[in-house]
C-alpha positions as CSV (number, residue, x, y, z in Angstrom):
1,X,-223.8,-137.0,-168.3
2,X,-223.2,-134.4,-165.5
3,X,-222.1,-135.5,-162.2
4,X,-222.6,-133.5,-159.4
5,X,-218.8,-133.7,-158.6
6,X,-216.7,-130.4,-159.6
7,X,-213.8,-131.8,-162.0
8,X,-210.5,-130.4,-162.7
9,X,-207.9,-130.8,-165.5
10,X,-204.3,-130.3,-164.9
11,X,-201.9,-128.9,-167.8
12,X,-198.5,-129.2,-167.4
13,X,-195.4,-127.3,-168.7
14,X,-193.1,-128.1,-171.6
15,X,-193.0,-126.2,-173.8
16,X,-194.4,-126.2,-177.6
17,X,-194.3,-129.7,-176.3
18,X,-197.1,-129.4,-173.9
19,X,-199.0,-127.1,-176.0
20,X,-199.5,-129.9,-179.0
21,X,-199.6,-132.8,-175.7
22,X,-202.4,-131.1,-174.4
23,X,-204.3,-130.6,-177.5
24,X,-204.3,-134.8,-177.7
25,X,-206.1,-134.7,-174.4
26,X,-208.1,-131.9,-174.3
27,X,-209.4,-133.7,-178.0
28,X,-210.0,-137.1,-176.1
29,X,-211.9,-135.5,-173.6
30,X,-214.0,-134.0,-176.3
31,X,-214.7,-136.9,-177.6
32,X,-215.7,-139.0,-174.8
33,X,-217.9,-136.5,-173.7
34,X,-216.0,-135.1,-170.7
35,X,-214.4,-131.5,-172.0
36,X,-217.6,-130.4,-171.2
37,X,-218.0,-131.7,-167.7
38,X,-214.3,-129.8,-166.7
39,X,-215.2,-126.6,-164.3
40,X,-211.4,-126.0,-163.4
41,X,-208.1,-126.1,-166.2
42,X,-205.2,-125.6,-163.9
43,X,-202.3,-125.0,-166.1
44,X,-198.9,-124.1,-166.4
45,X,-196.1,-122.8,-168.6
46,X,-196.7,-124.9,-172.2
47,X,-199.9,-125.5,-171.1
48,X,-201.3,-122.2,-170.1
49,X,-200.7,-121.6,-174.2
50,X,-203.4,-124.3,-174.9
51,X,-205.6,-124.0,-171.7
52,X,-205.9,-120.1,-172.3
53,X,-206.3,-120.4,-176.4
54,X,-209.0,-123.2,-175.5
55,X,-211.0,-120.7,-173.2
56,X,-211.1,-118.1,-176.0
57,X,-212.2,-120.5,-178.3
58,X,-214.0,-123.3,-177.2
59,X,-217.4,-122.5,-178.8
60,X,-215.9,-125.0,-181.9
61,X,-213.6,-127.9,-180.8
62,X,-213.0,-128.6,-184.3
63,X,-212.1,-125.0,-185.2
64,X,-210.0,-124.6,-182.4
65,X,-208.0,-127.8,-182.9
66,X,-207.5,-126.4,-186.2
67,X,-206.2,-123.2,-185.3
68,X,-203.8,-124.2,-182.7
69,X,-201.9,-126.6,-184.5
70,X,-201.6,-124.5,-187.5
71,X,-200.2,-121.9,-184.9
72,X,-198.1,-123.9,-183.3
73,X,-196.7,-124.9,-186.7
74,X,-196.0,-121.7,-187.9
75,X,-195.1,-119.4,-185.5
76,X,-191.7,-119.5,-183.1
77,X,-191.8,-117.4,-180.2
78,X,-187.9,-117.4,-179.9
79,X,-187.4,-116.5,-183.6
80,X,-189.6,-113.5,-183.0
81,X,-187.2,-112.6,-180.0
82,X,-184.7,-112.8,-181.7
83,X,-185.5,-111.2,-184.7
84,X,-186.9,-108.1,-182.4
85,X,-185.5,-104.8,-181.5
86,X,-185.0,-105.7,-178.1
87,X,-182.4,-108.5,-178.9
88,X,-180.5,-106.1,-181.3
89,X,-180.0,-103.4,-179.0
90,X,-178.6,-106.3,-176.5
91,X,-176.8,-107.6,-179.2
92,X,-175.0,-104.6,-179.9
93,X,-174.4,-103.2,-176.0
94,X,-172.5,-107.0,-176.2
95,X,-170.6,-106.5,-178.7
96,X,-170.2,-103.1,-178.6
97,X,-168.6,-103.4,-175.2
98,X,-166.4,-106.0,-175.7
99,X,-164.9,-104.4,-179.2
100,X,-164.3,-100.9,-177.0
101,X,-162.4,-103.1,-174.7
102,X,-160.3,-104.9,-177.0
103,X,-159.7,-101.8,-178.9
104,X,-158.4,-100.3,-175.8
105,X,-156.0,-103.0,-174.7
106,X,-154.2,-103.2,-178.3
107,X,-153.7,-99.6,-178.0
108,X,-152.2,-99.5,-175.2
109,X,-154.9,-97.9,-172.8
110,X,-154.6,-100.9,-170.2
111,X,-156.1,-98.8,-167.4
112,X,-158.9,-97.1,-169.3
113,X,-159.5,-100.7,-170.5
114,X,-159.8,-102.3,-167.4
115,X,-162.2,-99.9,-166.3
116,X,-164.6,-100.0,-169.2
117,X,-163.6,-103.5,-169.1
118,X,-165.3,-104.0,-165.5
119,X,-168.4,-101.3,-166.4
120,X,-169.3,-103.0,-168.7
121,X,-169.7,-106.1,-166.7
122,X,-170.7,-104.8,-164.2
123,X,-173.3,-103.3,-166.2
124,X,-174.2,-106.4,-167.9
125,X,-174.6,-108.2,-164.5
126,X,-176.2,-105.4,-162.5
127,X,-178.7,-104.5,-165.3
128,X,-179.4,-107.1,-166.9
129,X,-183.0,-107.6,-167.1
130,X,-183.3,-104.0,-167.9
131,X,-180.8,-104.6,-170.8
132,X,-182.5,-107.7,-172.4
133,X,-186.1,-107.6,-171.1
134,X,-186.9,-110.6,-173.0
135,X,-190.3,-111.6,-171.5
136,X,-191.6,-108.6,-172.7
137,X,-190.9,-109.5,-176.1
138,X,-192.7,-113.2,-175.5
139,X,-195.2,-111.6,-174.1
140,X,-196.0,-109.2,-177.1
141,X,-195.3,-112.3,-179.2
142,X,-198.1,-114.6,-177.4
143,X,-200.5,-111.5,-177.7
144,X,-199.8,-111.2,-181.5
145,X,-200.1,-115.2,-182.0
146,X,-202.4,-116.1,-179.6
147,X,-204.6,-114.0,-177.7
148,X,-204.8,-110.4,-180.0
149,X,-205.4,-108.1,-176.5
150,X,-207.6,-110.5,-174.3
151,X,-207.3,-109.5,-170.6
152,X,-208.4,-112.1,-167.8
153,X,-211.9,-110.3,-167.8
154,X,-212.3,-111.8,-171.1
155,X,-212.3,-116.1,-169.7
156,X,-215.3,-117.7,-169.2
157,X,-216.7,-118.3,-166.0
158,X,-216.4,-121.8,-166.9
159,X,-214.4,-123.6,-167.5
160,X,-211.9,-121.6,-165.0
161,X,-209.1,-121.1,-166.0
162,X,-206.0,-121.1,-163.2
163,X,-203.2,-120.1,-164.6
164,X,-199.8,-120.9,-162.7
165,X,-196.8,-118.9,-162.1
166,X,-194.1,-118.0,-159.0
167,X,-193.8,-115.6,-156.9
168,X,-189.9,-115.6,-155.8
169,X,-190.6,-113.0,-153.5
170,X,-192.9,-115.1,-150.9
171,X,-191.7,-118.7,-152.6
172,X,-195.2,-119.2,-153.0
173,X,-197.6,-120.2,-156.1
174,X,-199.2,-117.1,-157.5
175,X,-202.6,-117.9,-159.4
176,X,-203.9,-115.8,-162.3
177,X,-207.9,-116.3,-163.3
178,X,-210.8,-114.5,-164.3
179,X,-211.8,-114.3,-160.4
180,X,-208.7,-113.3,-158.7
181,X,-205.3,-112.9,-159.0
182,X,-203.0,-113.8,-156.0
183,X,-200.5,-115.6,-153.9
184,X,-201.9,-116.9,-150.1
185,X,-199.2,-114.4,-148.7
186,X,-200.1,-111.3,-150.3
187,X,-203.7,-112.3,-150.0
188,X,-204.2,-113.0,-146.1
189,X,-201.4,-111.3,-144.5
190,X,-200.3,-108.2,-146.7
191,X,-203.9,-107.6,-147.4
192,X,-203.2,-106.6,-151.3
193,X,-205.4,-106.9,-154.3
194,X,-205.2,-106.7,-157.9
195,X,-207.2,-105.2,-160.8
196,X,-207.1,-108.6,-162.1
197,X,-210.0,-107.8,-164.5
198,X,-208.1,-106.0,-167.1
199,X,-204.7,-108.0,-166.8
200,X,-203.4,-109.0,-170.3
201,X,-203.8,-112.8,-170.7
202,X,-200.5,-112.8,-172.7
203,X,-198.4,-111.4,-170.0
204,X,-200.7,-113.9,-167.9
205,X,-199.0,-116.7,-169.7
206,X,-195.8,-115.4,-170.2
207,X,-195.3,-115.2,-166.2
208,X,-196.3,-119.1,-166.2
209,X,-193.8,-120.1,-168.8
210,X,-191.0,-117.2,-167.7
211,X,-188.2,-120.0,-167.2
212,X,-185.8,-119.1,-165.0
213,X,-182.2,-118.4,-166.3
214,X,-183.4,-117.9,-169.6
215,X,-186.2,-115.3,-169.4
216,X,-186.6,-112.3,-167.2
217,X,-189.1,-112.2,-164.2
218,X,-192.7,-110.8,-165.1
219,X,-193.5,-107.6,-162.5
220,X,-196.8,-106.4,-161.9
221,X,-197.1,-102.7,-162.5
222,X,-198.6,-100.5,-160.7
223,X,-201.5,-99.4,-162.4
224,X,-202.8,-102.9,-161.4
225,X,-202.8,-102.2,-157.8
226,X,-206.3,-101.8,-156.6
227,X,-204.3,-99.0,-154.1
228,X,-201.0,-97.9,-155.8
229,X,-199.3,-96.9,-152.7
230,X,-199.1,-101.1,-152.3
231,X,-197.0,-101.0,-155.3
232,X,-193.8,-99.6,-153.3
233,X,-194.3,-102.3,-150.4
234,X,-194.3,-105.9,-152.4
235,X,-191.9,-106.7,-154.8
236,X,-193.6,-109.7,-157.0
237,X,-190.9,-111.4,-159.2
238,X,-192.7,-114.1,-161.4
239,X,-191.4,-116.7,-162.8
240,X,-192.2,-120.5,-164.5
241,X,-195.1,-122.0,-162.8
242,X,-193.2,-125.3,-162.7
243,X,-190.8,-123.9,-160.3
244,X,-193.4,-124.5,-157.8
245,X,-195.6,-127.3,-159.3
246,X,-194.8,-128.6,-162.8
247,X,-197.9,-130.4,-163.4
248,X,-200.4,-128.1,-162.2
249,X,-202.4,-130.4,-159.6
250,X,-201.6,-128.8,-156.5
251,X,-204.2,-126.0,-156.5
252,X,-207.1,-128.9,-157.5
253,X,-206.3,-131.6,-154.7
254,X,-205.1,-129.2,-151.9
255,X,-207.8,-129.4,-149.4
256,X,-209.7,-125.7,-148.5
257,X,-208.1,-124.3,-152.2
258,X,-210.6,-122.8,-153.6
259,X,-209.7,-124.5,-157.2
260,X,-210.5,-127.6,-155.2
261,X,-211.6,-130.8,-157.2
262,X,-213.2,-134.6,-156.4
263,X,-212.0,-135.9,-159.8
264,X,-208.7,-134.8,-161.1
265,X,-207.6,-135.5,-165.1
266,X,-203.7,-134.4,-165.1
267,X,-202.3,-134.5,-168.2
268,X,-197.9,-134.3,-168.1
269,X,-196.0,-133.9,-170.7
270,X,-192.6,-132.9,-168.7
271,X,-191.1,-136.7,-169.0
272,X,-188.8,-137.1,-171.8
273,X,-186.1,-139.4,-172.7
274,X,-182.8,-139.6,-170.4
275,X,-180.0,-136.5,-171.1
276,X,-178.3,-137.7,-174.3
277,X,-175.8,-135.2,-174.8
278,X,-172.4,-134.8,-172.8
279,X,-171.5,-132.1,-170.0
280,X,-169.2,-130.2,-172.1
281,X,-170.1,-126.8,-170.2
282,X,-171.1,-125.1,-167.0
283,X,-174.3,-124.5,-168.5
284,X,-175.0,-128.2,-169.8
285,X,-174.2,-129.1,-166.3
286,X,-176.5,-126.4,-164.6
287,X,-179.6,-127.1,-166.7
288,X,-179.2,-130.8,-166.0
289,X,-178.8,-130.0,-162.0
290,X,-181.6,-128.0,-161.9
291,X,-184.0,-130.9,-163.9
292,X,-182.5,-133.2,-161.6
293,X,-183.5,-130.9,-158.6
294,X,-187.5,-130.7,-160.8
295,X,-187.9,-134.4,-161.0
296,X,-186.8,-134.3,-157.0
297,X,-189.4,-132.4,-156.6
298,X,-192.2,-133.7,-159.1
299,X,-191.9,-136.9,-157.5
300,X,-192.9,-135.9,-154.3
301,X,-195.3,-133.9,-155.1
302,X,-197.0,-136.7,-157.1
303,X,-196.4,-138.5,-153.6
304,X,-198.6,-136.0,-151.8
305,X,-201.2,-134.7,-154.2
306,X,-201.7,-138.0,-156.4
307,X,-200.9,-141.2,-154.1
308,X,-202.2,-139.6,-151.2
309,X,-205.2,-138.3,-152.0
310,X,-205.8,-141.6,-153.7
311,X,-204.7,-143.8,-151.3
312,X,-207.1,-141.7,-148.8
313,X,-209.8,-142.7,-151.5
314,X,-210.8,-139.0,-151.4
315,X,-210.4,-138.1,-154.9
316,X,-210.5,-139.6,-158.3
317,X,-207.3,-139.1,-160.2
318,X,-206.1,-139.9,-163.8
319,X,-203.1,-139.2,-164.4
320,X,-201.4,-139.5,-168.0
321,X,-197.8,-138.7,-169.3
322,X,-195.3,-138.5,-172.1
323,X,-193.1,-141.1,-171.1
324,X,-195.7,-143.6,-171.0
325,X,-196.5,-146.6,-172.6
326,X,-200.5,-147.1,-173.3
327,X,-199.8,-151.2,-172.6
328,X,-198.6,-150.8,-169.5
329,X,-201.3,-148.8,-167.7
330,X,-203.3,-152.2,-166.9
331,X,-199.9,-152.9,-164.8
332,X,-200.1,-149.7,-163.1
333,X,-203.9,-150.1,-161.6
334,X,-202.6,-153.8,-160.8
335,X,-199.9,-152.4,-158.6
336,X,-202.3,-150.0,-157.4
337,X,-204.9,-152.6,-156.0
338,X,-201.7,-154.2,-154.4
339,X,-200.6,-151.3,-152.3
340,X,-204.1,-149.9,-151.4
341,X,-204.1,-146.9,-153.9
342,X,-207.3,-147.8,-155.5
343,X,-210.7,-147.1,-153.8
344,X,-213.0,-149.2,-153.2
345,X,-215.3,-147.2,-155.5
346,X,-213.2,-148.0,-158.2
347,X,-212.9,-151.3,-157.5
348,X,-216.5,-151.7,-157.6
349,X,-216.8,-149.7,-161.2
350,X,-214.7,-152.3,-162.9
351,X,-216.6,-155.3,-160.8
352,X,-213.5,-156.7,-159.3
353,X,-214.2,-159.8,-157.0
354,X,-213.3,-159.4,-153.2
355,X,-212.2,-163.2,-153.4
356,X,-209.3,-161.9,-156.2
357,X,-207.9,-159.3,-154.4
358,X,-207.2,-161.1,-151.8
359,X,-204.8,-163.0,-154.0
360,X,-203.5,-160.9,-156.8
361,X,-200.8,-162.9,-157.2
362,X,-203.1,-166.0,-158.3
363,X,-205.8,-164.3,-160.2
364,X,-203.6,-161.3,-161.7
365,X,-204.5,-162.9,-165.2
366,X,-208.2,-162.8,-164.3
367,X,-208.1,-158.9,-162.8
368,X,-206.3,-157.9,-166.7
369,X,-209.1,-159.6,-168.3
370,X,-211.7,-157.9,-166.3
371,X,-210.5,-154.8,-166.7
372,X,-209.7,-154.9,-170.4
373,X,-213.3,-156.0,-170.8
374,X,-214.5,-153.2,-168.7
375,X,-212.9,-150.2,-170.2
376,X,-212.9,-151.4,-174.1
377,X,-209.2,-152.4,-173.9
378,X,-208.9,-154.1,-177.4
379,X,-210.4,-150.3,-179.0
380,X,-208.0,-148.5,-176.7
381,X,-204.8,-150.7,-177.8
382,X,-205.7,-150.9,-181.4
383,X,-205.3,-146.8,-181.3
384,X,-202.0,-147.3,-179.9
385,X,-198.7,-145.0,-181.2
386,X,-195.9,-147.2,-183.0
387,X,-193.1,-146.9,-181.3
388,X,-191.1,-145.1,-183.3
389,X,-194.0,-142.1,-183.7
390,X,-193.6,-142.3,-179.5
391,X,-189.7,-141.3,-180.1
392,X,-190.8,-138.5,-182.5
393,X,-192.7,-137.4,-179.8
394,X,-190.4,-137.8,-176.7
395,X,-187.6,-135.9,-178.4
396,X,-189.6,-133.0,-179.1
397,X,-187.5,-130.2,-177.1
398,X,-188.7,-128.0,-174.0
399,X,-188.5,-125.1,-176.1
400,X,-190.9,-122.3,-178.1
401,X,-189.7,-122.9,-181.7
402,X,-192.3,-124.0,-184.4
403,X,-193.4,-127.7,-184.5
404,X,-193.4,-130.0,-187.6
405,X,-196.8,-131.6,-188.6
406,X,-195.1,-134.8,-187.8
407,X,-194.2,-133.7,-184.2
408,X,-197.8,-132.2,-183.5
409,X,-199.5,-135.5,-185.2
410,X,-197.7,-137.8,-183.0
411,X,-197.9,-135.8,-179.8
412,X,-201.4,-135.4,-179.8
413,X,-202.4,-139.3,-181.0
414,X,-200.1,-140.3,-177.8
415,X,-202.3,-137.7,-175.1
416,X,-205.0,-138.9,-176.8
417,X,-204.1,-142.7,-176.3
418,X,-203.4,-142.6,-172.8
419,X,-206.2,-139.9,-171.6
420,X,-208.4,-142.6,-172.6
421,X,-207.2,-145.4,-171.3
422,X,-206.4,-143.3,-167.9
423,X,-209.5,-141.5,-167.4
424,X,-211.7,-145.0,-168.2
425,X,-209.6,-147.2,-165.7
426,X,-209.4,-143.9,-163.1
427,X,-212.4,-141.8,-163.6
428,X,-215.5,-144.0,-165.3
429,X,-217.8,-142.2,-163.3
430,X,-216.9,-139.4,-166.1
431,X,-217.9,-142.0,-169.1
């Protein structure tokens, strides 16, 4: 059934993780009818790979479901980095430079040494992303895997596709789709457009999933200046969409965006189990501050653009994740009706009595009851992930390195668990 509301899905980053996580939702949603309803798939990083290989191919769900996983399975972007001419020629500039220097120093030549010592990393530092420009390589590898040449010209009009990245130049979101391409900055104030139309999607995606410290920034070049003479003024460095907003939502519930939604399906699959290993390393301890300073910053965006915009009853929301558990979701909407996050709409969906709310406490076992009989609980539960297919799933890295079967099985049976039981209790004017 089509509602006259415009609906959104939200794709967060992660990885191969998010790619296969996604695929469990975006299958859900096909088979309850709603994939077909979506008019916005806001995405980032891991999920711009599935949200941009579904636009290409959504004319067969069953075919496309196919073809991703068997993709996903089979081909590492990393191992074609590696294995690429690009990571040689760093390879041996490394190495190279560092055997000149030792040679040097056991030869006696201490000052010619120290100065090739100190050009070289200097070099290394000043040029880096010149040196190893290793986005380039993911993004030929996502063309040659993925998209085969599409440009953002070649989306439908619907679904629209938003695909996130950031601009560290203006600290601000900047939004690749068929339509536009853009940050608010460079849109209002500096007056710039883009030749958005013949874009490549792969280098599209790769800006949404450049992490930072790892990859180099994405520039625009300037053949896709609408006026050239633009190109010398701005500076666009992109990087990982999740910089900005990890789960993609931000650009659907922002009021006056015009990726705007009244119901809101966001699908996460950045939670994963505590940090296991052992700070051994600056860079152990880096990546760990910086996913400390992420979840900081997830949490209160989910604050402002999910429990907000709820509480305000404005918007419908599901919202699913990895780190889940499918039988506790009931508890969630109970604590929900407690602290006023759940509209009266909703209330009225699942035919709550006024007399029961008044008195959770007292009739909590009678508000479970009701609203396993109204969402087809016992169906939902019996579908349920064993918990040790959950732990397959939850220890699948944040990386782009081949999946097994096992890992893809169990991440999409988990998205595909909770998008249901989410999007029944949270969205049933959808079903």
């Amino acid at each position: 059934m089509r509602t006259n509301k415009k609906v959104g899905l939200a794709l967060s980053g992660g990885g191969y993780r998010a790619a296969a996580f996604h695929l469990g939702t975006l299958k859900k949603l096909h088979e309850l009818g709603i994939l077909s309803q979506i008019d916005v798939i806001s995405t980032v990083s891991g999920g711009s790979i599935t949200g941009a290989y579904y636009c290409l191919n959504q004319g067969n769900f069953a075919a496309f479901e196919q073809e991703l996983t068997q993709k996903l399975s089979t081909n590492s972007v990393i191992r074609s980095v590696v294995f690429s001419w690009i990571f040689l020629r760093t390879l041996v500039y490394i190495v190279g430079g560092l055997t000149l220097t030792v040679y040097l120093l056991v030869t006696g030549w201490l000052w010619i040494a120290a100065f090739v010592g100190l050009l070289w990393v200097y070099c290394l530092i000043r040029f880096q992303f010149s040196i190893f420009p290793i986005s380039r390589r993911i993004e030929r590898a996502y063309d040659s895997f993925f998209y085969k040449g599409a440009t953002l010209s070649d989306l439908p009009d619907r679904p629209e596709l938003a695909i996130a990245s950031t601009n560290l130049q203006t600290c601000r979101p900047f939004t690749f789709s068929k339509r536009k391409m853009e940050d608010s900055l460079y849109a209002h104030q500096h007056r710039i457009r883009f030749l958005h139309h013949v874009f490549p999607l792969s280098r599209a995606v790769t800006a949404s999933s450049c992490v930072p410290f790892a990859f180099s920034p994405v520039r625009i070049d300037r053949e896709f200046f609408q006026n050239p003479e633009q190109f010398d003024s701005v500076c666009p460095y992109l990087v990982d969409g999740g910089v900005f907003d990890n789960q993609g939502i931000q650009k659907l519930s922002q009021p006056g965006s015009s990726y705007e939604c009244d119901v809101i399906i966001t699908s996460d699959a950045g939670n994963k189990l505590p940090f296991e290993g052992t700070y051994t390393n600056t860079f152990a301890l880096l990546l760990r501050t910086v996913e400390t300073f992420m979840t900081r910053i997830k949490n209160f965006q989910m604050a402002q653009h999910l429990f907000d915009a709820a509480k305000s009853h404005r918007k419908e929301i599901a919202y699913l994740s990895l780190g889940w558990d499918v039988e506790k979701c009931l508890l969630g909407f109970l604590d929900g009706l407690k602290t006023g996050r759940i509209s009266t709409r909703l209330i009225e969906a699942h035919q709550i009595p006024e007399e029961w709310l008044s008195d959770l406490d007292t009739y909590k076992a009678a508000v479970l009851e009701r609203l396993q009989a109204s969402i087809d609980y016992c169906h939902i539960i019996n579908e349920k992930v064993a918990d040790q297919d959950k732990l397959v799933a939850r220890r699948v890295s944040t990386n782009l390195t081949k999946l097994t079967p096992k890992q893809i099985d169990c991440l999409i049976r988990h998205a595909a668990n909770l998008t249901e039981i989410q999007v029944r209790l949270y969205c049933p004017s959808l079903i």
